[in-house]
N, C-alpha and C positions, 0 to 999 in steps of 0.2 A: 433421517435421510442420509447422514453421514455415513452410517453402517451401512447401507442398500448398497450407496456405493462402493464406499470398500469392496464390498462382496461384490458387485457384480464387474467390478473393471479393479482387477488388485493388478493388471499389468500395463495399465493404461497410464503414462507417465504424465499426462494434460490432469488427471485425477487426482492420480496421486500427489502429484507434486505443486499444482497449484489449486485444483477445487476445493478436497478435504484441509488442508492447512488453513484456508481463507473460511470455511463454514466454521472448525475447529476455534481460529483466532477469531471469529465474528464471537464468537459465543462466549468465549474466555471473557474478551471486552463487555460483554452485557454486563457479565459476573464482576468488573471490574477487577479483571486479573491480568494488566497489561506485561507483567513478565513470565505469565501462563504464554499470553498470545505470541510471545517476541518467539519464545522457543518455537514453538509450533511453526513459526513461518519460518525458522530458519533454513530446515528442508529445502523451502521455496527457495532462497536465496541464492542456489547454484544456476536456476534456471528461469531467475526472474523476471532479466531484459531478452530474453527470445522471444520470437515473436509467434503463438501458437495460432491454429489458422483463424480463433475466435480472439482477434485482436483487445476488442474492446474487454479483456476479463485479463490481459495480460500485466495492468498495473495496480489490481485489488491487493496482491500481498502486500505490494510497498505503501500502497496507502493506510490497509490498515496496521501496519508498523509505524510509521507515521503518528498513528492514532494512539499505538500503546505507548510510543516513547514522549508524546504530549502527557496522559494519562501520568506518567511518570517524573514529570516534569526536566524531562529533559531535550532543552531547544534544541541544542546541538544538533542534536542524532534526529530530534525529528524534521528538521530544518534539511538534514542531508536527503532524507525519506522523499519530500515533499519538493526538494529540490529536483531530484529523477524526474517528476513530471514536465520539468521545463524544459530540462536537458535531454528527454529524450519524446519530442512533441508527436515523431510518426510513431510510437508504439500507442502513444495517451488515443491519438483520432477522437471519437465521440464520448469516451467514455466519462461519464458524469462525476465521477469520484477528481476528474484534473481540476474542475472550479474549486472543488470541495479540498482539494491538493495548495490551492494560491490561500485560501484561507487559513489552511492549516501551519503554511510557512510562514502567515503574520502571526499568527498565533505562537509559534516559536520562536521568532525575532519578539515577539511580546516577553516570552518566558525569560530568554535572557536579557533582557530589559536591555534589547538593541533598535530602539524606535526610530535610528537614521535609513536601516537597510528599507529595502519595499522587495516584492516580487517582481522579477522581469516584468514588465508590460506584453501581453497575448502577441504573436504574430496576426495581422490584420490581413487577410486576402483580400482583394477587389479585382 
């Protein structure tokens, strides 16, 4: 599927620049190659907080960076990943990977055995 699109959109910078790096780094992770994936998204990383007009797909690189820098054990950087979701809430909107985003920042505060921090608590609308 990667290849298709390559070839059929190699001008299309929504593709290039955040689809194929996120199927790419999906895949690395499978293979458990989380510093395969890191390189891969780095690409993404110029145009990561823009907001493309398919919102909800604008914060997949950072999460699964996120993922490979857990993989790697290192809380730090994935704490910083996984932080972006909080700090930037109108880019997150519905997308399902933000829940999956507050898990991932306990799990980092776990790695560096910092059991005082927590995640922000959600903005509550009514």
């Amino acid at each position: 599927m990667a290849v298709e699109l390559d070839k059929a959109f190699p001008l299309n910078t929504l593709v290039q620049r955040n689809w194929l790096p996120c199927i790419r780094a999906g895949v690395a992770l499978e293979h458990k190659d989380p510093n395969r994936a890191n390189e891969l998204l780095k690409v993404e990383s110029t145009v990561e907080l823009g907001a493309p007009t398919n919102l909800t797909i604008s914060m997949c690189p950072t999460y699964l960076r996120g993922k490979a820098c857990l993989m790697l054990h290192d809380g730090n950087a994935a704490a910083a990943e996984f932080q972006k979701f909080i700090d930037h809430r109108g880019l997150v909107v519905n997308y399902s990977g933000a829940a999956l985003a507050r898990f991932g920042l306990a799990r980092a505060f776990a790695i560096e055995d910092d059991t005082e921090k927590k995640p922000a608590p959600p903005i509550r609308l009514s």
